[in-house]
TINUPA-925493 format. One record per residue: residue in three letters; x, y, z of N, C-alpha, C in turn. Coordinates in steps of 0.1 Angstrom, whole numbers, plus 5000, padded with zeros to 4 digits. Layout:
REM TINUPA-925493
AlaXYZXYZXYZ...
REM end
This chain:
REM TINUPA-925493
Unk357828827167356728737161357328687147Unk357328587146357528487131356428517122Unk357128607110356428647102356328547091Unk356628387091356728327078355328207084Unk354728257089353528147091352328237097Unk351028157088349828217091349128107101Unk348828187112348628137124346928127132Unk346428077134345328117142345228167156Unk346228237164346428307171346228217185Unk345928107183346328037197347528017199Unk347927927213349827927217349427877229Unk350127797233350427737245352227697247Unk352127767262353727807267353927707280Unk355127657278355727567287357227677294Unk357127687307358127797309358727777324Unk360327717325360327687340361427797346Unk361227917345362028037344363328027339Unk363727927339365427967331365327957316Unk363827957311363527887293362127877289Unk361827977282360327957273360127877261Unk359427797259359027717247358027817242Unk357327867233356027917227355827857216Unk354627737222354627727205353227757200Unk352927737186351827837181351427747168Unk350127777164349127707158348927777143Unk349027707138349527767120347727747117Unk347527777106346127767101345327647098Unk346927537090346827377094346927307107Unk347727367119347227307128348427307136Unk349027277151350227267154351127217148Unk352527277147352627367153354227397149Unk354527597153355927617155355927647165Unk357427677173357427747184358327857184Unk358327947195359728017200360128007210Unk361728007210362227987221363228067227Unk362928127242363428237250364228237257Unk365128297259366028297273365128367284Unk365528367300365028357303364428517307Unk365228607301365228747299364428807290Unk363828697283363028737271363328727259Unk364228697256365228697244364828597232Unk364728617225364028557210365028467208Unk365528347207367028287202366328217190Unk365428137191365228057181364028017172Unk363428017162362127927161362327827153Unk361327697163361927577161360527557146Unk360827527138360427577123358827477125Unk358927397127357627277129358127137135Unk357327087137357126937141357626807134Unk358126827127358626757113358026807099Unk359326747091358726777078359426687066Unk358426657058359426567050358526577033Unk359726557025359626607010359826457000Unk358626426996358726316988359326346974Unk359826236966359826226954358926296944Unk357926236943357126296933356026416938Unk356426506947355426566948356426706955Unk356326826946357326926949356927016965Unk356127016964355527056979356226976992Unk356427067000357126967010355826957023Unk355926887030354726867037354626837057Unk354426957062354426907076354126837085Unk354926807092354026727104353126807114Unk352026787114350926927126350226857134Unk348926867140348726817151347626927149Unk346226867150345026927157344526977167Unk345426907182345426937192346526897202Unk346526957213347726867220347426837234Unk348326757240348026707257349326747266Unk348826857273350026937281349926817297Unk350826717299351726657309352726727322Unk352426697332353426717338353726627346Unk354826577352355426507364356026567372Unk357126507374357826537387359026637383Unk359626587371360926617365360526747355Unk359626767347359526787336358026827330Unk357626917322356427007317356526877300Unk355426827298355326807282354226817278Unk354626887264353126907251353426787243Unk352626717242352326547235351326637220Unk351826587211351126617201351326497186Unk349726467187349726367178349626437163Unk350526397155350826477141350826347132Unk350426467119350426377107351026467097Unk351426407086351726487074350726567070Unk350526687061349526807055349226667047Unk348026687039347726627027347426737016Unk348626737009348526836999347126816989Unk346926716986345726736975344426756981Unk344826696994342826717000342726886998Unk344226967005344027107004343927186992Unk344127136980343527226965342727116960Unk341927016965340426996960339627096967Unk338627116956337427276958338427366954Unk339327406952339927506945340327536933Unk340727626928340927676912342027576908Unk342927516919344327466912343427276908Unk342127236919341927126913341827066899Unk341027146888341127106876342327076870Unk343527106872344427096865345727066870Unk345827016887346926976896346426816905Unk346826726904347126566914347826536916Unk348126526932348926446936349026326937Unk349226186938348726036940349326006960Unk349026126960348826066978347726136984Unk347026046983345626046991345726027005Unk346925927009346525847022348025937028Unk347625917043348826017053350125947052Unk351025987041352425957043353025907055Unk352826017063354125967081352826037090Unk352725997100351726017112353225957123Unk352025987134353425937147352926037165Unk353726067169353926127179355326197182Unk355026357187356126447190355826477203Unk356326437214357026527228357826617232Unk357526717231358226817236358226867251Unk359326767255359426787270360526877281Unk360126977285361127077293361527027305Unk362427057308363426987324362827087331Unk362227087345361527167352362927307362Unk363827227358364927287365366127367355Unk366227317342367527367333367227367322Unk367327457318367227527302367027447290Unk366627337293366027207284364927177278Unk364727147265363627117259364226987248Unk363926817253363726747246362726687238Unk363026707224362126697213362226527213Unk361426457214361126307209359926277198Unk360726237187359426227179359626047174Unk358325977172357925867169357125877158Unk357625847150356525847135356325667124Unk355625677119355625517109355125607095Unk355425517088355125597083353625477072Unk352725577064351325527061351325447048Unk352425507043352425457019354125387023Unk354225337013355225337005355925466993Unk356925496994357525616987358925676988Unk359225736980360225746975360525946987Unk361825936993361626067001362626127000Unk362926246998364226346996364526397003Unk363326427015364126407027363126417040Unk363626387054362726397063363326477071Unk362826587079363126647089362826627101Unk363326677112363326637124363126817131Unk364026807145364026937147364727027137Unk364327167134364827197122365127377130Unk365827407134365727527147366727677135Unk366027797135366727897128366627997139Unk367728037145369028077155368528227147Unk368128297156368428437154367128497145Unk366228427140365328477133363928567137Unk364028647135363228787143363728847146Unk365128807152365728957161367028987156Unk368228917160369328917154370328877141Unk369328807139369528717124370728627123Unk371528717114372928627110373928647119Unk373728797123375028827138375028667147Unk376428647151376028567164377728597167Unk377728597180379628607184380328467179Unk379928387183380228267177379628157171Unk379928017170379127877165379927787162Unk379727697169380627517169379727437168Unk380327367159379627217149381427107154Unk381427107166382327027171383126937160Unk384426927156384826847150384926887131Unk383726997129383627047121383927157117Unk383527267127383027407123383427477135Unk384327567134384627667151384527857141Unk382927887144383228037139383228127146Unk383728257143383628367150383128517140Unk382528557148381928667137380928627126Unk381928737117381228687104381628587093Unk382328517101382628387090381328277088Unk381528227075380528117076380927977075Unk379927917078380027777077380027707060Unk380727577059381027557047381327707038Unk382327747045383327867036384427847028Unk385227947026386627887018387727977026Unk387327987042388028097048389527937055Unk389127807054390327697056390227647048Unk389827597037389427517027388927517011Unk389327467004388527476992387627376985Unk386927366978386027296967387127176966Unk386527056969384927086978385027056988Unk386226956995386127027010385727097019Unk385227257015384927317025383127307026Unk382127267015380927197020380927107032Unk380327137043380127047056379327137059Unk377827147052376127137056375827027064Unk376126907060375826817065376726697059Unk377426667067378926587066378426447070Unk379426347069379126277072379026207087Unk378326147096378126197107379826117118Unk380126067110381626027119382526147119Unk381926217111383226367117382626477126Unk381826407130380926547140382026457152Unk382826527162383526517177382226457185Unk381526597186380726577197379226587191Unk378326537195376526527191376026627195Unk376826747191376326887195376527037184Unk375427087185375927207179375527367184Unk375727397181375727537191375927687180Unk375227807184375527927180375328037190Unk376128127191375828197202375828377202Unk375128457205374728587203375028677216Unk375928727221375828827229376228767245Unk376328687247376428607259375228547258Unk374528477251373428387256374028287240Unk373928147246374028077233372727967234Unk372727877227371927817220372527697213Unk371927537219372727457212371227337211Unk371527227201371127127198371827037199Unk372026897204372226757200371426667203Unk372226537200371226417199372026287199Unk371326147201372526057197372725987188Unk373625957183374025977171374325817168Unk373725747180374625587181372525507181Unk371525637182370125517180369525607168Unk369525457155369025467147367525577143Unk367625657136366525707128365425657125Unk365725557111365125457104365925357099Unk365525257101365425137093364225017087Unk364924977079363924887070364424737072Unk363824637075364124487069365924467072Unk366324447059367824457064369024497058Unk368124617053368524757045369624847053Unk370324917048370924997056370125087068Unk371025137077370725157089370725347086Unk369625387089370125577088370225607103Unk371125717107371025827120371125937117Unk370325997127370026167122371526227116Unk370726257106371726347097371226477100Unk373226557112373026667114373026787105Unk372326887104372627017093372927137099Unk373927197098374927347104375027437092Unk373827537088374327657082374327787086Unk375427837087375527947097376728057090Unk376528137083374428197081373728057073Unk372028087075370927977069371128007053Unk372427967046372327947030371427847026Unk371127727038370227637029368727677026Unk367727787035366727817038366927937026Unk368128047025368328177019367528237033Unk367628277043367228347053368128407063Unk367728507070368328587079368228517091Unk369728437092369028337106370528237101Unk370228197108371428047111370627957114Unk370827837106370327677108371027567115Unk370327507124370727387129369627277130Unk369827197124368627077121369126957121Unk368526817124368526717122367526647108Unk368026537103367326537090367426377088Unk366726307075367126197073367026217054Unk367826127046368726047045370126097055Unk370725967061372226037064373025977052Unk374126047057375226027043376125917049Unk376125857040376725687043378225667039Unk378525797028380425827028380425937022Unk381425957017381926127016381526167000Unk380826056995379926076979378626126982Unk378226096994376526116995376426227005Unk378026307009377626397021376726527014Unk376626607023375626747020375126797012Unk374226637013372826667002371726657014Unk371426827012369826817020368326827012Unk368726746998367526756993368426586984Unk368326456989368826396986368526316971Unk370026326965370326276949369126156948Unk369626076958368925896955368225886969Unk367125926962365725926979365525826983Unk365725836997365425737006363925637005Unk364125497002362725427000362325397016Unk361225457015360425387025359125337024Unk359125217035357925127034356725137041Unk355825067042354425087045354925087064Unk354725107075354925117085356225087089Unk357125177079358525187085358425267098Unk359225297104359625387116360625457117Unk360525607118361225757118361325747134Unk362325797139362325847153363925937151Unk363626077158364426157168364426157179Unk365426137182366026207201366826307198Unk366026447203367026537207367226607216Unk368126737222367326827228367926947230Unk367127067232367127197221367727297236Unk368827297243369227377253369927537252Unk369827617264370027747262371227787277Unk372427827269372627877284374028007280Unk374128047291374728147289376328187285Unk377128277282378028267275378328287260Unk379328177254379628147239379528037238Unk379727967225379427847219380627727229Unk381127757232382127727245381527667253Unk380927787259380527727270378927657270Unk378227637252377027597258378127417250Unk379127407250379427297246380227207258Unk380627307265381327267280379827217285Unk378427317291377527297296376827097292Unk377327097278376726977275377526817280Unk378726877281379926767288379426787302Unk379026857307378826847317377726777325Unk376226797311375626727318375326597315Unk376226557303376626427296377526367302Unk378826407305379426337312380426287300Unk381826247300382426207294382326047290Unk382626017276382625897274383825777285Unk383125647291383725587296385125527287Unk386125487297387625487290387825347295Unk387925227292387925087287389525047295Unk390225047306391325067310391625027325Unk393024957324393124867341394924927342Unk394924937349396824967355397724837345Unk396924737349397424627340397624607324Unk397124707322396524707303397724847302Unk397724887310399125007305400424957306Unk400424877315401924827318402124687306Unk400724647300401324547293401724617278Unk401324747276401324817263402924887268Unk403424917275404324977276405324827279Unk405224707286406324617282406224587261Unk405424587257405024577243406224697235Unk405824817239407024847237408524857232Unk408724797248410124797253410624677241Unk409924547239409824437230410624547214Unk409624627210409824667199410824767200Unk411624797207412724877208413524797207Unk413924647212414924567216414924507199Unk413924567192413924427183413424577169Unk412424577162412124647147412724797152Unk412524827163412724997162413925007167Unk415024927166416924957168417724917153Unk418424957156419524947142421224967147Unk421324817145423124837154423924947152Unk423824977141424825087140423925267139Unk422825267142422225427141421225427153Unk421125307160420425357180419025317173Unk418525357183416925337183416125417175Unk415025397172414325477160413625407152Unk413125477139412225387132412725387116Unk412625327107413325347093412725417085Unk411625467087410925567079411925677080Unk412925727069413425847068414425837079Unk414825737081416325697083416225747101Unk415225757108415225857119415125807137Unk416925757133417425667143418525757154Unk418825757168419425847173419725717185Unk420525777189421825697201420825767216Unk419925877214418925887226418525737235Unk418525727245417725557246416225617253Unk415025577244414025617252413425637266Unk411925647267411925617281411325497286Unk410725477283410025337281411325187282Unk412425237274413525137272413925137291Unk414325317291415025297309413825227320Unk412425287316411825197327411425057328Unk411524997313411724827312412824827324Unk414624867321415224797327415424797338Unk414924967348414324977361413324867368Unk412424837359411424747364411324607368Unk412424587354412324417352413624377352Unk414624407360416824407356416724287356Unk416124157358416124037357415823947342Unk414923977342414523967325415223927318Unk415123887307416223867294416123977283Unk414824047288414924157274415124277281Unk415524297296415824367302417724387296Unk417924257304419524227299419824257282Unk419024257270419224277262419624467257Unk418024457266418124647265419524697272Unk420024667284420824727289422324737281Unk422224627273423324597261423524747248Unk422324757247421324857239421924977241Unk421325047255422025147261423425187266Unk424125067267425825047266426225087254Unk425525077240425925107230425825317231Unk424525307230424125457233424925537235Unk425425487248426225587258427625547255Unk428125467247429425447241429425537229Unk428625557217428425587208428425747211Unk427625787217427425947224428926007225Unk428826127218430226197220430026267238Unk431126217244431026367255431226477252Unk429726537257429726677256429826727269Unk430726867271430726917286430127077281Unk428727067279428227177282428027237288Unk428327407286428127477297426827507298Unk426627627311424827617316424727717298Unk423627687300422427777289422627907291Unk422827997281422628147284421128187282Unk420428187295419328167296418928357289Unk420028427296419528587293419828597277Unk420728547270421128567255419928507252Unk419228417253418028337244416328457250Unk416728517257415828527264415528717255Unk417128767253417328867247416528837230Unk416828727230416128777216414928717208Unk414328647221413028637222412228787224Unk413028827232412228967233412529087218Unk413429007216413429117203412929097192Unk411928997190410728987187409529037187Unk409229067201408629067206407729217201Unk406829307199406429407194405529477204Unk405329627203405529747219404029707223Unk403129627217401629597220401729477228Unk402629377230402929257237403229147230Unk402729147213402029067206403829007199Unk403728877192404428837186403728837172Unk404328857162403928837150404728707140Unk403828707130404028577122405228597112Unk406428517109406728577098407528487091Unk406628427080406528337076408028317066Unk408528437058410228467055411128457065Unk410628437080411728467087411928377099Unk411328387111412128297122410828167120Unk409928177115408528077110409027997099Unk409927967090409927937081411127787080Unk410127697076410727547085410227497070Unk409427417070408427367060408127467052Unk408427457030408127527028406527547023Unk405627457028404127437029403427577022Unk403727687034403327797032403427907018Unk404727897018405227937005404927916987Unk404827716993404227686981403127706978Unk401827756987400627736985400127886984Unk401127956993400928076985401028166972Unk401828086966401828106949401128016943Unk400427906945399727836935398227876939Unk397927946952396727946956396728096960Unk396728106975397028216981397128216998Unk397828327003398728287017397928247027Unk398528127037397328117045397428167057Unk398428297058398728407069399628497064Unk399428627062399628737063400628767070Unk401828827064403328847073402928957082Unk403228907093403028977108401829047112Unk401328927108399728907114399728847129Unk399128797137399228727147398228617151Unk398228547159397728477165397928407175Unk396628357182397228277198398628217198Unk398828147192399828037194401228137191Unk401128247183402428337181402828407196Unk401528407199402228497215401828397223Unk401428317231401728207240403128077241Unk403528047225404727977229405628027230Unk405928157233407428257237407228317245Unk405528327251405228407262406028237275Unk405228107274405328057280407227977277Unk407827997271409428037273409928177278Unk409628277275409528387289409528327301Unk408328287305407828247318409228157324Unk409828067317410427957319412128037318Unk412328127312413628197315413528277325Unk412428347326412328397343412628367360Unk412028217351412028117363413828087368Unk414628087355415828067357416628207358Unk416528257355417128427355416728517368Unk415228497376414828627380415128727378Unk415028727365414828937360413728917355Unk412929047360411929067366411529117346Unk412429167336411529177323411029097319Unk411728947317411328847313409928857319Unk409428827330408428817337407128927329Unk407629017329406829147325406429147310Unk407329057305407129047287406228927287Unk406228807292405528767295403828787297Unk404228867304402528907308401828987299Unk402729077289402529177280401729057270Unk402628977267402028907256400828847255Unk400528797271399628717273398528787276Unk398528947280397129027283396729047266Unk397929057257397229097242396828967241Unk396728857243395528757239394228767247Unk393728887254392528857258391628867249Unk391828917240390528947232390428837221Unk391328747225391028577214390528527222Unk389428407215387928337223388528217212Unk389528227207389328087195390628037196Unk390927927197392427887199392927887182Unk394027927177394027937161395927957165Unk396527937149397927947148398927827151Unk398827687158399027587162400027557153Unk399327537140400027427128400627557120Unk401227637120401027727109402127667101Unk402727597105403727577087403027487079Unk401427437081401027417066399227457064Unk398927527078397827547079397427707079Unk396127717074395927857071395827907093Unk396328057089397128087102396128127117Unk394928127113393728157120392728027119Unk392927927115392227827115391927787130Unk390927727131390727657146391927547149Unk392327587161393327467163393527407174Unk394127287180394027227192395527227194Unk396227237190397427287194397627397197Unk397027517196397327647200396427627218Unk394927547215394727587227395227507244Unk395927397240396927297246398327397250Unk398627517240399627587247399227737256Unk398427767250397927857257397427837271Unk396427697277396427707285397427637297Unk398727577286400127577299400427707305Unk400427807290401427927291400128017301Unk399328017300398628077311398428037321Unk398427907328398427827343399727887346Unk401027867341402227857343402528037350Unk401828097341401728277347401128227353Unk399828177359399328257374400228167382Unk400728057381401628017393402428147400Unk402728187387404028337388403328457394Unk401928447391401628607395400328557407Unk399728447407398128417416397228497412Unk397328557401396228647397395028507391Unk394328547398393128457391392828487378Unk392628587370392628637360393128467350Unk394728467350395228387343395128257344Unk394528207359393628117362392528067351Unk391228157352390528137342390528107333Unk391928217324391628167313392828067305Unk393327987315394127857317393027747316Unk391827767323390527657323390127677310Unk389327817304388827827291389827747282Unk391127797280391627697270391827597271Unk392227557281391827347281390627347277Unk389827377280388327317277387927367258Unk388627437252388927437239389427337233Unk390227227244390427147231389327047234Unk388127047240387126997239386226937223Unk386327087217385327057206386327007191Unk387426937197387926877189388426737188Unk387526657200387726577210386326477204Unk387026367197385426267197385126227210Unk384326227215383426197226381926107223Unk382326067214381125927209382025857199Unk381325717198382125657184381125587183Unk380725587164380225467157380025357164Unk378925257162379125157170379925027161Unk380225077152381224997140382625037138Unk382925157144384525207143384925247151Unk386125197162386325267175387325427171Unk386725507177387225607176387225737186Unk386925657199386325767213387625797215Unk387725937217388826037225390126057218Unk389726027200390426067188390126247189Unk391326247182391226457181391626497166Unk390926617164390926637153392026757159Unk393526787144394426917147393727067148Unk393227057137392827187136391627147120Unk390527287124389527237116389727287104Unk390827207093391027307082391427197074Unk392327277061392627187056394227227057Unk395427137048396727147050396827227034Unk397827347031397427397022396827407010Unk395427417019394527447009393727327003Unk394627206994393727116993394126986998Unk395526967003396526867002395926767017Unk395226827024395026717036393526737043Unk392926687049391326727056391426717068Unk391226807075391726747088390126767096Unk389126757086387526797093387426587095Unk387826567081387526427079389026357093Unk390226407091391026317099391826357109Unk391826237118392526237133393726257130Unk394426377144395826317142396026337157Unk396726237163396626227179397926287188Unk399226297176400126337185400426487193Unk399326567188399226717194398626687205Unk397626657211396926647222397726557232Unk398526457228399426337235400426457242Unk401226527232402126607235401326707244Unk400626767243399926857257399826787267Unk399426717267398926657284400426587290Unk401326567277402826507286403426677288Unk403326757281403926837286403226937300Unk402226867299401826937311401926837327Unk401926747321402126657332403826657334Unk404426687326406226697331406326837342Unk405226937339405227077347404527047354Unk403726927360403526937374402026997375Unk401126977359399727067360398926947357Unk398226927370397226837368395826877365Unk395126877352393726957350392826927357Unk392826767364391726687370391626827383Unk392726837387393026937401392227037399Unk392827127386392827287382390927307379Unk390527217373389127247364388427077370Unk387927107381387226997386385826957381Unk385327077374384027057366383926947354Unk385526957348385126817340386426747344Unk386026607336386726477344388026467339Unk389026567339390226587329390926437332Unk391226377344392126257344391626147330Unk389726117334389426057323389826097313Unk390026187306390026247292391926237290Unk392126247301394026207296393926027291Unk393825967303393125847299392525797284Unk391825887280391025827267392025897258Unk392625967254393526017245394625967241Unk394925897258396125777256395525657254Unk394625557254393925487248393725437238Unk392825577232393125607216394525617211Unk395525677215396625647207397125467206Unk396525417218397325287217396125197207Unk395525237206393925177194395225257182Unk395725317176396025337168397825237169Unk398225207174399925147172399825057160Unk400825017155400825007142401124827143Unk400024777135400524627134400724577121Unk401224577119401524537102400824427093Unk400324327104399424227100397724277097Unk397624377103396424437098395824507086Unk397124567080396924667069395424697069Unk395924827075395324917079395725067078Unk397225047077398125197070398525217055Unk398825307052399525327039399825437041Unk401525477031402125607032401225697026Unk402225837026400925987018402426007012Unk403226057017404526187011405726087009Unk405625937011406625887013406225707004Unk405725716995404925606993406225516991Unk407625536989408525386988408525287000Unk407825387013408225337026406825207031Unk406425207018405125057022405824897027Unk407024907021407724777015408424757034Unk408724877037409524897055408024867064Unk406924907061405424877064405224707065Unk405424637055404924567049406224417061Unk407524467059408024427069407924397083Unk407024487087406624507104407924587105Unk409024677105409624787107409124917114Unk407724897108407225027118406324957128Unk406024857133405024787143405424887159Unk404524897163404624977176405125097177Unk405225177168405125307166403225337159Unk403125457160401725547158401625627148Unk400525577137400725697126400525797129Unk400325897115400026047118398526067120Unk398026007112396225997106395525907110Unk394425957111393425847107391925887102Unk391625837091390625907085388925837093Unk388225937095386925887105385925817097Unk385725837086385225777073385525667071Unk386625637068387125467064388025357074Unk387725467082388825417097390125337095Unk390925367082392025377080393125467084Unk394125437086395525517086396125527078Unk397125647084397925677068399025787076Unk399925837068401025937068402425847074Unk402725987083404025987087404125857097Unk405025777105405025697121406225777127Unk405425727141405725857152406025737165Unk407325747166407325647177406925647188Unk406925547198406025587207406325617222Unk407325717220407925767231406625877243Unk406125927232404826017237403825987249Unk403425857237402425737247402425727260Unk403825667258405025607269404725707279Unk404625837281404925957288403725957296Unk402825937284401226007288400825867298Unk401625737299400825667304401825637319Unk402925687320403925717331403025847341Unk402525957331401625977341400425977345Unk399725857340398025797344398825727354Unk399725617355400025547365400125577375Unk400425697378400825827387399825827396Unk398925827391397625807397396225737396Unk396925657385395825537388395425407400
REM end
């Protein structure tokens, strides 16, 4: 029972056995609710019907409802409830506080309509609210669904909680913490809404989770021809914004329009609104079983992935585009192919260059390339290498390796590439602990095990392998990916891109379903790092965020920015081994989702005529920019906020790969 509201003890329940709604009648009038698993289980109460807090009047004020009209059809149970704001002053006229307290709102602020409609079949409850609002006034904020996760029963505990693109926790970490980040970076209560991946958020308790979204592309409010608001999401987990025992997830208005006005839930500069402006939410409030995982898989699923904008023809013209920029900015007569940022030219001839001249030997820029690769292969010293000593590399991988299965970190020793770590742990403090561990420490040696095995058959290799990979059962978080500049447990999409090669690649070896599984779970981790909506002003669908952290400490955001070449590189290295996910995990649409990630990389190639880039670590290299030198190569960044680029260029041999194998099967 919700002990923060005095109630008149009526309730009316909507309940299609897989999910209880209860909602219940305050002394003013409808309404809150609770909401159940189908076990009985307390997950949430959804706080009221709206609520919103004007300028001049410190009291904040709900939306209630006198009565309601319970609906049903064919699909779906609804409670229709016509609400209006409380009117604070009619409620202390006749009372002791009248002599000496006025408000100047006599007349009903926001009125409207709230539906709360349940899917007769799946754990669904979509909240639709329609409001206008009655005055003119000044507002600090409006609420929408406003849901506190855990309150009654379990509180703050939850196993985990994803705010996609944002927030990946486990345990007892919190949201907007300083466990990846510092001041002020690590505030993301309510961010700005181009850094949320996915229109979802989720917390989860014991195997049952609990998620909200909504869409994020139809307006809130608007006025005349004022700026445009959309629900601005709120994730506090634990509820620091309420101070309660409980976790928050709410929608709200003002949204934050850039990274000056983010995670204010009691807004600096209140939103003006007019005499029959219009408020509307779409959301809807789902339950299903598992972790925050899987109520975020559950939502792609019944969402469906964003469509991917692409013809066989549009790949083959981006990859002759290419071959162009090889023949021409990205060669250098005397240092091979490459790009001039940091001098980083090699006598390699791409791949993209050999399958121009496969494709097209007639051509003139074919004839040019093959000039190109005469050089190459003239320049190249002969090497007569012998085979690999697969058992010597193999020996001391294992001698790494520690008697629990586990690899450890170590940041003084075979880890230590970039001194990132080092420096940031003397000016700040470390962002991994020497021989600590994590996924990515024992999956990329586990899944080189697997791959010397394959060439050796000795049967340790095989066995070390498996050692490593049973000590990651008890990780649910893909973390360790970036570690040479990222704190070492951070959420990451590069750990879970290797994890689930290095686990498909074992059950090839063993058919144990076991490693099956959890080959699907990790692909589907790099889900919640995966935009799956875009602005309707900034293309940005099937951009990925690395990991949800920062780069030591304060030096990079990677909540705020994209970087696409980790996810490029997973799906080519998985496609060079022969693992198609569309096959393995048929529940979601993996071919699409290769598709949109190579897409988005080619939305990002570099045209010089756009300025649209600028360097970070390397600022003399604007003037090589400014040239077209780097044209058709791919930055490192892109920030979701200003939909600019920035950092390092990355040529685009990657692309090339990723789109050799869409054609495959396009």
């Amino acid at each position: 029972m919700y002990k923060h509201a005095a109630t008149t003890g009526e309730t009316v329940t909507l309940d299609n056995g897989s999910m209880k709604l209860v909602m219940h009648k305050r002394l003013s009038g409808w309404g809150y609710g609770e909401i159940y698993t189908k076990e009985g289980k307390l997950m949430a109460i959804l706080e009221h019907l709206g609520e919103l807090l004007v300028r001049d009047q410190e009291i904040p004020m709900r939306l209630e409802a006198d009565t309601y009209e319970l609906v049903e059809d064919d699909e779906s149970y609804s409670l229709v409830f016509e609400v209006k704001s409380m009117n604070v002053q009619k409620m202390l006229d006749g009372t002791s506080f009248a002599p000496w307290m006025y408000y100047p709102f006599d007349k009903t602020c926001l009125s409207g309509r709230v539906v709360l409609k349940m899917d007769k079949k799946e754990p669904v409850v979509k909240m639709e609210s329609y409001l206008t609002a009655g005055i003119n006034m000044y507002v600090k904020y409006i609420r929408g669904p406003w849901l506190k996760v855990g309150e009654g029963t379990f509180g703050v505990d939850k196993t985990d909680g994803i705010f996609p693109g944002v927030e990946w926790l486990v345990d007892r970490e919190w949201s907007s913490g300083s466990d990846w980040f510092r001041e002020p970076w690590y505030n993301k209560v309510a961010p700005h809404p181009n850094k949320v991946a996915i229109p979802c958020m989720t917390v989860s308790h014991e195997g049952d989770a609990i998620g909200l979204s909504w869409n994020p592309n139809k307006w809130a409010t608007r006025w005349f021809n004022y700026r445009v608001h959309y629900p601005q999401p709120v994730y506090a987990v634990p509820n620091f914004v309420d101070r309660m025992d409980n976790s928050l997830m709410g929608l709200m208005l003002p949204c934050a329009s850039g990274e000056l006005d983010e995670n204010q839930i009691y807004a600096e500069y209140p939103l003006e609104m007019h005499l029959h402006q219009i408020v509307r939410f779409d959301s809807e409030i789902f339950l299903t079983k598992g972790n925050s995982l899987d109520a975020i898989v559950y939502w792609v699923k019944r969402h469906g992935l964003i469509d991917v904008d692409d013809t066989r023809d549009y790949y083959i013209s981006q990859l002759v585009k290419m071959a162009n920029h090889y023949n021409t900015n990205l060669w250098h007569d005397e240092k091979g192919f490459g790009v001039a940022q940091r001098e980083s030219f090699s006598f390699h001839v791409p791949n993209v260059v050999s399958w121009y001249v496969e494709e097209y030997p007639e051509e003139q820029l074919a004839k040019e390339l093959k000039e190109k690769i005469r050089i190459c292969e003239s320049k190249q010293e002969a090497r007569h290498r012998g085979e690999c000593d697969w058992d010597e590399r193999g020996k001391t991988i294992l001698s790494w390796q520690k008697e629990d299965g586990s690899f450890r970190f170590e940041p003084d020793g075979r880890h230590k590439s970039k001194d990132d770590f080092i420096v940031a742990r003397e000016f700040c403090e470390p962002m991994g602990q020497a021989y600590d561990t994590a996924l990515d420490m024992c999956v990329v040696p586990a899944l080189e095990l697997i791959d010397i095995y394959r060439k050796t058959k000795n049967r340790i290799y095989y066995e070390a392998a498996k050692a490593a990979l049973d000590f990651c059962d008890c990780f649910t978080r893909p973390e360790g990916g970036d570690f040479w500049e990222t704190p070492l447990h951070a959420p990451n999409l590069y750990a879970a891109g290797h994890a689930a090669i290095a686990f498909y690649e074992f059950y090839r070896e063993s058919g144990d379903k076991y490693y099956l599984d959890k080959a699907i779970y990790w692909i589907r981790s790099i889900l919640p790092f995966t935009h799956l909506w875009e602005p309707e002003n900034l293309p940005m669908k099937y951009n990925t965020k690395p990991c949800l952290c920062s780069s030591d400490w304060y030096f990079a955001n990677w909540v705020r920015d994209h970087v696409q070449w980790e996810v490029l590189s997973v799906f080519a290295d998985s496609s060079n081994r022969g693992i198609d996910w569309a096959e393995i995990d048929k529940e979601i649409d993996w071919f699409k989702f290769h598709r949109g990630i190579t897409c988005a990389a080619l939305r990002w190639i570099i045209d010089h005529r756009e300025e649209k880039w600028m360097p970070h670590n390397i600022p003399s290299t604007y003037e090589q920019y400014a040239q077209g030198l780097f044209d058709g190569c791919f930055p490192d960044t892109h920030n979701c906020v200003t939909g600019n680029y920035g950092g390092m260029v990355i040529r685009p041999d990657t692309i090339a790969a990723n789109i050799f194998a869409i054609l495959r099967k396009l």
